[in-house]
PyMOL CGO cylinders between C-alpha atoms (Angstrom):
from pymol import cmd
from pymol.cgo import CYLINDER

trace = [
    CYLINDER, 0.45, -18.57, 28.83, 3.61, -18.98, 26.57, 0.3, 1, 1, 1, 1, 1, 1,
    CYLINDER, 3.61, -18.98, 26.57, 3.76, -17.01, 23.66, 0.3, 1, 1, 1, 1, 1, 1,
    CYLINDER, 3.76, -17.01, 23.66, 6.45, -17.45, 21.00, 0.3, 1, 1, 1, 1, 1, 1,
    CYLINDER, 6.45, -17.45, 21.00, 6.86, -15.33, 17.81, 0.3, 1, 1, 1, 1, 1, 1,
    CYLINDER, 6.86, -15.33, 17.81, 8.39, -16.74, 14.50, 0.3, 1, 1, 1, 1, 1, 1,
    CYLINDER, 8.39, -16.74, 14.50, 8.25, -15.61, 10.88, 0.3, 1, 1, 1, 1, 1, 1,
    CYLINDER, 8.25, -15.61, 10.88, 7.07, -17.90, 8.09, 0.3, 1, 1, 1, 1, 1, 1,
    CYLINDER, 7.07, -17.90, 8.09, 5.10, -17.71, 5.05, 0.3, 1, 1, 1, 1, 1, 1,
    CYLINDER, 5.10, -17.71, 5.05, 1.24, -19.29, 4.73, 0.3, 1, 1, 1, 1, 1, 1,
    CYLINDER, 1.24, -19.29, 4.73, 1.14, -21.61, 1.86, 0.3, 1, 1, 1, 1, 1, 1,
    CYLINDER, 1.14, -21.61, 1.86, -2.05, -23.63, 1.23, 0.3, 1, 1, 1, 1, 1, 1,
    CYLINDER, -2.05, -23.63, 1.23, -3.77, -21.60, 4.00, 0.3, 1, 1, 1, 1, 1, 1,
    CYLINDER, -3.77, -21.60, 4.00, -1.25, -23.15, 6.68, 0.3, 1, 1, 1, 1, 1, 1,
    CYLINDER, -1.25, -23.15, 6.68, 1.33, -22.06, 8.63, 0.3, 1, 1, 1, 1, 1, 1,
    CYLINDER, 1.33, -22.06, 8.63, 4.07, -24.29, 9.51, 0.3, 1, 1, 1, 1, 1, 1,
    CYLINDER, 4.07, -24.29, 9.51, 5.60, -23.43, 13.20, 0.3, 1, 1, 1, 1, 1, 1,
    CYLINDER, 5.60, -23.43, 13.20, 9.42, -24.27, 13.03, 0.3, 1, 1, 1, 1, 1, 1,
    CYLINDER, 9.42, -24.27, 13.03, 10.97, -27.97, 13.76, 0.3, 1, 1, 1, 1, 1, 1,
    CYLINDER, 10.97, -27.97, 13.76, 12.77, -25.47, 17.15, 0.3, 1, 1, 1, 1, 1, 1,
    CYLINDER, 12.77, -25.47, 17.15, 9.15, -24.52, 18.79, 0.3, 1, 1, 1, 1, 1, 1,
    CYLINDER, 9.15, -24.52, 18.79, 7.22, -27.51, 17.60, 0.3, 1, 1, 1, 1, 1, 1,
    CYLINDER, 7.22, -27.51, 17.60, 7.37, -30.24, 20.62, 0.3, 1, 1, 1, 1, 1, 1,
    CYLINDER, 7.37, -30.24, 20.62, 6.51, -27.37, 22.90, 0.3, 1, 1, 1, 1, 1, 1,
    CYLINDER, 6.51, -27.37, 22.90, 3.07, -26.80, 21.00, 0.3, 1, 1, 1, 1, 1, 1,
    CYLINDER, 3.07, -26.80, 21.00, 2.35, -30.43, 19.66, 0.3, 1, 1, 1, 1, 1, 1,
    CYLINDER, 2.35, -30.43, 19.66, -0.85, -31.33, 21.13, 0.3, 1, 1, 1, 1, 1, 1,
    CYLINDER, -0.85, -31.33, 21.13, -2.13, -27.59, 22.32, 0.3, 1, 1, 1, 1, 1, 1,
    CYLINDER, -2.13, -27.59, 22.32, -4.94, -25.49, 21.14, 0.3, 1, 1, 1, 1, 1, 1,
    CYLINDER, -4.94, -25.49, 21.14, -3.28, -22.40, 20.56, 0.3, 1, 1, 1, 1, 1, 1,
    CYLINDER, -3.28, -22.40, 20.56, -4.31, -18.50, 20.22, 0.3, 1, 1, 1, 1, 1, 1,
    CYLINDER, -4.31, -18.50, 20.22, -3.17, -17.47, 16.63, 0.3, 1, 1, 1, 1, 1, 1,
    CYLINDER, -3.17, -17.47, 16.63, -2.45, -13.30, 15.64, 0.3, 1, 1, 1, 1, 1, 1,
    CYLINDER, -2.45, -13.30, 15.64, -1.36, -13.04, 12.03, 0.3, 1, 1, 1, 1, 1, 1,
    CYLINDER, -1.36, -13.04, 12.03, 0.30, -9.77, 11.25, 0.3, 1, 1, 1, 1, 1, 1,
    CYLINDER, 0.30, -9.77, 11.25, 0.99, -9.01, 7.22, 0.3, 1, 1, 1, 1, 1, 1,
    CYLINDER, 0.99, -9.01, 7.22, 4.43, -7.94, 6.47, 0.3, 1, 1, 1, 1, 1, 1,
    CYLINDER, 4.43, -7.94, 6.47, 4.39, -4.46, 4.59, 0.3, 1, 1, 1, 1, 1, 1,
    CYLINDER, 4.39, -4.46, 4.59, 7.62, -5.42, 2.83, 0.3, 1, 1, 1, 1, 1, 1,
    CYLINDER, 7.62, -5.42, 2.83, 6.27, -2.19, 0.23, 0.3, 1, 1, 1, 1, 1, 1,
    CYLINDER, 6.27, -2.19, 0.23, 6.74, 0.07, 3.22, 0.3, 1, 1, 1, 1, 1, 1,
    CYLINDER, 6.74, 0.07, 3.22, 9.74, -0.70, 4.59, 0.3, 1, 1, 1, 1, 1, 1,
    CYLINDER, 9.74, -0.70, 4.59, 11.50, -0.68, 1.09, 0.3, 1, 1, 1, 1, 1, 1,
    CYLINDER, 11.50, -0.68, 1.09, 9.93, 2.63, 1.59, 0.3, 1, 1, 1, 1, 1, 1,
    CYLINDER, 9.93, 2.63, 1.59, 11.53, 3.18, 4.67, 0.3, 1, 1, 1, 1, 1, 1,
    CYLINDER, 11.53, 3.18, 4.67, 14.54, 2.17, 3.65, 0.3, 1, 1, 1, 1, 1, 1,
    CYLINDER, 14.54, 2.17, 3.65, 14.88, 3.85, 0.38, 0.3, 1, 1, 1, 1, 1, 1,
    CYLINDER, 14.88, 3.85, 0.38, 13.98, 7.28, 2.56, 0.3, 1, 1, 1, 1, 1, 1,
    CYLINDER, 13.98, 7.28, 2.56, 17.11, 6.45, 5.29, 0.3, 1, 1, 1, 1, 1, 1,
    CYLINDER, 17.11, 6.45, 5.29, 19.64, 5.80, 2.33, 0.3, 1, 1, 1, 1, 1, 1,
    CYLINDER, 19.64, 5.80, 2.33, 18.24, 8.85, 0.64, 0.3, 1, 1, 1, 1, 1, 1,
    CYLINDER, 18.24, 8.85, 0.64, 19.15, 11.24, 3.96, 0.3, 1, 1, 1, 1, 1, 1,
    CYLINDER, 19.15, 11.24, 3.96, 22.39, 9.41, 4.90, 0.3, 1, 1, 1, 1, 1, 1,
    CYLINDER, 22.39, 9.41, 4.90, 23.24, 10.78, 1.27, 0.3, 1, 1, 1, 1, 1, 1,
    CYLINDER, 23.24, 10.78, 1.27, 21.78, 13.87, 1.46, 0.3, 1, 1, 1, 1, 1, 1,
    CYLINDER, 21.78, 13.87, 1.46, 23.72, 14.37, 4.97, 0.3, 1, 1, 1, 1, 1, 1,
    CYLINDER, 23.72, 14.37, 4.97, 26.62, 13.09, 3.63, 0.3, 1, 1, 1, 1, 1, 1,
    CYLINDER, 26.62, 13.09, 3.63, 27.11, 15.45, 0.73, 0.3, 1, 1, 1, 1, 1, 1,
    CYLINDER, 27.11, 15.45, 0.73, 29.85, 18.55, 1.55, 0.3, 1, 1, 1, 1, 1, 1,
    CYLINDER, 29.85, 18.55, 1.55, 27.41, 21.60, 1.14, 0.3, 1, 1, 1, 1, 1, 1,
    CYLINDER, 27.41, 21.60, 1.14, 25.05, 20.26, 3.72, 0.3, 1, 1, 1, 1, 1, 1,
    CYLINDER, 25.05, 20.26, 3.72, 27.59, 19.96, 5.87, 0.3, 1, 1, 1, 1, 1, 1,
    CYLINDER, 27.59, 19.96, 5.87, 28.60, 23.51, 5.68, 0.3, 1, 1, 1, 1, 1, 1,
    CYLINDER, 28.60, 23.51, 5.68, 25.46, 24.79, 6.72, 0.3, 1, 1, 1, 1, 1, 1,
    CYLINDER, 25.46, 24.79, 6.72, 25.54, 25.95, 10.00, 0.3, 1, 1, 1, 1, 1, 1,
    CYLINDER, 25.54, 25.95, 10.00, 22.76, 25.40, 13.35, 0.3, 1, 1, 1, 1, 1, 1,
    CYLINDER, 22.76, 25.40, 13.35, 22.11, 29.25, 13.22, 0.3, 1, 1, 1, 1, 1, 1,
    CYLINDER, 22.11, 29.25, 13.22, 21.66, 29.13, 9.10, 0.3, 1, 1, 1, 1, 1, 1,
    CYLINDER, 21.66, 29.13, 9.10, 19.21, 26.48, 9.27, 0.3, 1, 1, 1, 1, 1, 1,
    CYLINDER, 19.21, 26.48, 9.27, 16.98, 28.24, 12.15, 0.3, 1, 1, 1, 1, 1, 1,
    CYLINDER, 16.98, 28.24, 12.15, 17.12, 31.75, 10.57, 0.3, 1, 1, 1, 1, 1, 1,
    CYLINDER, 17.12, 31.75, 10.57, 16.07, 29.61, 6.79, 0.3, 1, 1, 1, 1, 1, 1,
    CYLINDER, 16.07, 29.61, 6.79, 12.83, 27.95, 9.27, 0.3, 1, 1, 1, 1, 1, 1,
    CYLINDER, 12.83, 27.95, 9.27, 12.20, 31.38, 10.76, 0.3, 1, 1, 1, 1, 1, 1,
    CYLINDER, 12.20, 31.38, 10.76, 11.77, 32.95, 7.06, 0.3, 1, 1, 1, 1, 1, 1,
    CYLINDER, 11.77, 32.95, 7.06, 10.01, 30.16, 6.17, 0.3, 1, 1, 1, 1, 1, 1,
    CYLINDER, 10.01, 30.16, 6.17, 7.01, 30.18, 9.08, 0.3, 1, 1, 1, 1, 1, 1,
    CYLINDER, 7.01, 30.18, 9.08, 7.21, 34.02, 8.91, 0.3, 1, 1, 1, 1, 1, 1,
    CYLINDER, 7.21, 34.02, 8.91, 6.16, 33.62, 4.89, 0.3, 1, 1, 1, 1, 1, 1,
    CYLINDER, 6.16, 33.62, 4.89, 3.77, 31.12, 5.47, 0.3, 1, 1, 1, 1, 1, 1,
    CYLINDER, 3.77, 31.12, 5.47, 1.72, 32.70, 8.11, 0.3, 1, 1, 1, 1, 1, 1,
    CYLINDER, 1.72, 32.70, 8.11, 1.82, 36.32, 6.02, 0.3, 1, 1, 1, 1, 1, 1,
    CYLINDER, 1.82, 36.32, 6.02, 0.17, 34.12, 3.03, 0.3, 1, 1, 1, 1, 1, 1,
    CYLINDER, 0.17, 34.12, 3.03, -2.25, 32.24, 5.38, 0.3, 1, 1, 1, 1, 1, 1,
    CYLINDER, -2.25, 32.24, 5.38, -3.10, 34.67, 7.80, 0.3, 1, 1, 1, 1, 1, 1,
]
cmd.load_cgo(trace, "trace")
């Protein structure tokens, strides 16, 4: 079995498979998957990897130290579970 993966857009109900893969399936029945593109969620995605680059990038986040950030996640658990427990 070949298998060959393009992107393209469905217009009319049809999908047109490009000019490059098109001798090799002329002719063929063929086994179609269509897959939506989230383009909402990786905008998301995106938006949330520029937002921490930033973040990162600013000079009082890089100040904080390995030991500051695991004693702020040790207060942090030891408050939660003496509210939830």
């Amino acid at each position: 079995m070949l298998a060959e993966e393009f992107q393209t857009t469905v217009s009319n109900g049809k999908i047109q498979i490009p000019d490059s893969m098109r001798t090799e399936f002329e002719g063929c029945e063929v086994r179609v998957i269509v897959l939506k593109d989230n383009r909402k969620k990786k905008a998301l995605n995106t938006n949330l990897r520029n937002l921490f680059k930033t973040t990162q990038a600013l000079p009082q986040v890089q100040a904080i130290s390995e030991a500051e950030i695991i004693a702020e996640i040790a207060a942090y658990r030891k408050n939660y579970l003496s509210k939830n427990h």
